[in-house]
N, C-alpha and C positions, 0 to 999 in steps of 0.2 A: 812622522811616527811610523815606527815597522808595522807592518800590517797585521803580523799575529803578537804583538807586545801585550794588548790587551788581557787576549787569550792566557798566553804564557803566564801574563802576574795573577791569573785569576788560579790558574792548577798550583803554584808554587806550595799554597798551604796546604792539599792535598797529600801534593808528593813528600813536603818535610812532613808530614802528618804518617805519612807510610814509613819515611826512614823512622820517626819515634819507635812506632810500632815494631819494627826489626830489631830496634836497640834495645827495647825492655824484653823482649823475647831471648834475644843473642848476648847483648851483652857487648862490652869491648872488646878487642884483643885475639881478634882471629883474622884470618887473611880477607884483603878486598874482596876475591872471586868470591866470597862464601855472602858479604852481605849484597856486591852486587847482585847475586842470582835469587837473594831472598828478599830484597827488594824491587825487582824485576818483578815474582811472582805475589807481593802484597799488592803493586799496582795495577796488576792483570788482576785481581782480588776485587780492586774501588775499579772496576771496568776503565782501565785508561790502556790506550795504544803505545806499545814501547815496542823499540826497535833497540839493537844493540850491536847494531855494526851496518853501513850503508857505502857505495861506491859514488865518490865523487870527482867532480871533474877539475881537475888542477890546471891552471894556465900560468906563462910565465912567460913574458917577452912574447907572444905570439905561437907560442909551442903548448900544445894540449898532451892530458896525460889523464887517462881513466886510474883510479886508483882508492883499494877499501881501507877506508876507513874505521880503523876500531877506536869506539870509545863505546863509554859503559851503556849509557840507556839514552836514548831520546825517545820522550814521551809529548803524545799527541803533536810531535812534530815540532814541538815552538818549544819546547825547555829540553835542553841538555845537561844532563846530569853524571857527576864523575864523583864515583866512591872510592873514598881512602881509608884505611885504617894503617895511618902515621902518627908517630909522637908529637910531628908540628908541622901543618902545611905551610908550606914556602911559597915563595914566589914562581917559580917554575911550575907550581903543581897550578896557578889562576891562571899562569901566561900560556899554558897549553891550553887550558879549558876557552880561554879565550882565542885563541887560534884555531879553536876544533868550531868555536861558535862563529866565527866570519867566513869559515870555509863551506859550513853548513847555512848558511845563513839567518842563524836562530838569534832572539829576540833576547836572551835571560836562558843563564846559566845557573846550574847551583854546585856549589864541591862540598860533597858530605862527606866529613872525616868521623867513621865510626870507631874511631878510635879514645874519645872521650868517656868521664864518667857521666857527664850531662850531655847529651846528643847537640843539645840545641847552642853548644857552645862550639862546636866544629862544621858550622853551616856555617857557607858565604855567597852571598846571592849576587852572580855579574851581571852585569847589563850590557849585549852589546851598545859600542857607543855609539851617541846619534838614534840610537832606539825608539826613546819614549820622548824624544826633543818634537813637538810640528814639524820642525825644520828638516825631519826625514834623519838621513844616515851623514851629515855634513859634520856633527857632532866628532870630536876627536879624543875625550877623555872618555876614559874607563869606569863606570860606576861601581860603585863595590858598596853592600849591606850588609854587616856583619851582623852575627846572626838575628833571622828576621823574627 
């Protein structure tokens, strides 16, 4: 099991508890940047650590490369979270979140699409795989929770 999975599913209802809060305040239908940044400051609000861009180390064949990394919030370090306000999240928008989360090495992802009439219908909660398995990171499928 990853070692902050725990961690990570115990803030999950926090943080979709702070996107609600954004969505009944804001509302749908305005750009990312705007609920990203007002969901950024609702979770500085519930006292949680978020960071919103980090530099990391990329290897490939034996070749290193320092390189920043933007994605939207990582909070307390074990949940990355990526705000949308799209008509319909795709598959490209979980398979980055999922790429941003192996590179990072975080435990559980969420994609919040504030782009809904009901917030809690544009939540998807990823797992990295092999996360919450005993068996550690050997796990090879992708967990997916529609909205939790």
């Amino acid at each position: 099991m990853h070692p902050l999975f725990e961690k990570a599913s115990s803030l999950t209802e926090s943080i979709i508890g702070g996107a609600i809060e954004v969505h009944r305040d804001k509302g749908p239908g305005l750009i990312e940047s705007i609920y990203e940044w007002c969901l950024l400051k609702e979770l500085e609000l519930r006292n949680l650590e978020c960071v919103s861009q980090r530099v990391v180390e990329i290897q490939y064949k034996g070749f290193r490369r320092e390189e920043p990394l933007r994605f939207d919030l990582l909070v307390e370090n074990c949940v990355l979270v990526e705000a949308k306000a799209v008509q319909q999240v795709l598959p490209i928008h979980k398979a980055q979140l999922l790429s941003y989360m192996k590179l990072l090495n975080i435990p559980i992802g969420l994609l919040i699409n504030f782009n809904e009439m009901k917030l809690t219908a544009g939540v998807h909660r990823l797992i990295l795989p092999g996360a919450n398995s005993p068996e550690g990171m050997e796990q090879e499928q992708t967990e997916e929770t529609e909205n939790p």
